[in-house]
N, C-alpha and C positions, 0 to 999 in steps of 0.2 A: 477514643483511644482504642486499639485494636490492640486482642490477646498478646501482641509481641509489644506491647511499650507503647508509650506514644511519639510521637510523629516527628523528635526536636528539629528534624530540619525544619519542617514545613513553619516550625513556633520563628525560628531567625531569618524564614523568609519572607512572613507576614511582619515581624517587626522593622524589615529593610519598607514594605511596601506601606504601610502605616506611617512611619514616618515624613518617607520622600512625598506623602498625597498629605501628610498634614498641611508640610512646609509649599504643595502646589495649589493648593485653596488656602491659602495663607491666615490660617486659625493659629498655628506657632507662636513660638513668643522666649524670648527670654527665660534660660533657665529659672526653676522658682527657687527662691531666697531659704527654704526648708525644702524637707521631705514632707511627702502627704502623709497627712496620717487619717484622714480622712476618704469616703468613694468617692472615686473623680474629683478629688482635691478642693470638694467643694470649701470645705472649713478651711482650709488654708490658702483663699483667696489666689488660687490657685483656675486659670482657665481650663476649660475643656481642652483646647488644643492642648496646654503644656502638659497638662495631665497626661492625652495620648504620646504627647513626642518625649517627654521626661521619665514621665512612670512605667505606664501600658510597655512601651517598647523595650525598655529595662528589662522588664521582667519575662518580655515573653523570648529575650537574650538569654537569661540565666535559663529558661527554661530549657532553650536549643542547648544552653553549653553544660546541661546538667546540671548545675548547680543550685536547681530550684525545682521539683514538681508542677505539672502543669496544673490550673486553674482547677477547682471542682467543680464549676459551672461558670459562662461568663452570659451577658446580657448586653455588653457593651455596645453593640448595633442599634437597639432598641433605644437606648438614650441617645446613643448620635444621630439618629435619625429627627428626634429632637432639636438636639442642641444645634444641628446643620442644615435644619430647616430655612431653604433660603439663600444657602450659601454659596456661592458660584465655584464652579470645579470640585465640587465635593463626592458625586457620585465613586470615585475610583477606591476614597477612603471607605464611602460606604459600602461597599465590595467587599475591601478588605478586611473589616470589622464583624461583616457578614460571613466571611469563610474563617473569622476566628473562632465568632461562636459556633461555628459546625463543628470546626478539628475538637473543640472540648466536648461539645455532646459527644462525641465519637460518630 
């Protein structure tokens, strides 16, 4: 975050590209039947992917549109790196997850 605020376009353009690479390495799915109330949706039988395409991207919406402060720290590369171990087409998400956690370090 830089002394002027932080960055909300850059939060709705990482949420365009997050999504559109969930749904191109096809880890997507079906919206989930609740809200997570759990990280990464685990308790709520809730997948990785829907977690990114349902939750993550939600939120880092509200963030571009103001109506939400950005994150105070995200890690989320780290386990996708994980969780997409393997999975064909995924480098682009992993990119983008990757320049999510930078914009919140600042």
């Amino acid at each position: 975050m830089s002394a002027a605020g932080p960055d909300r376009v850059a939060y709705g353009e990482l949420a365009d590209r997050i999504e559109a690479s969930v749904r191109a390495c096809g880890i997507g799915g079906p919206p989930p039947a609740r809200p997570a109330t759990s990280a990464f949706g685990e308790e709520d039988q809730m997948t990785f992917g829907q977690w990114l395409e349902y939750i993550l991207c939600a939120r880092l919406r509200a963030v571009a549109s103001g109506a939400e402060d950005p994150p105070p720290h995200s890690e989320v590369a780290t386990r996708a790196a994980r969780e997409l171990d393997g999975v064909p087409d995924s480098d682009g998400l992993l990119e983008a997850l990757a320049e999510l956690d930078a914009l919140v370090r600042g």
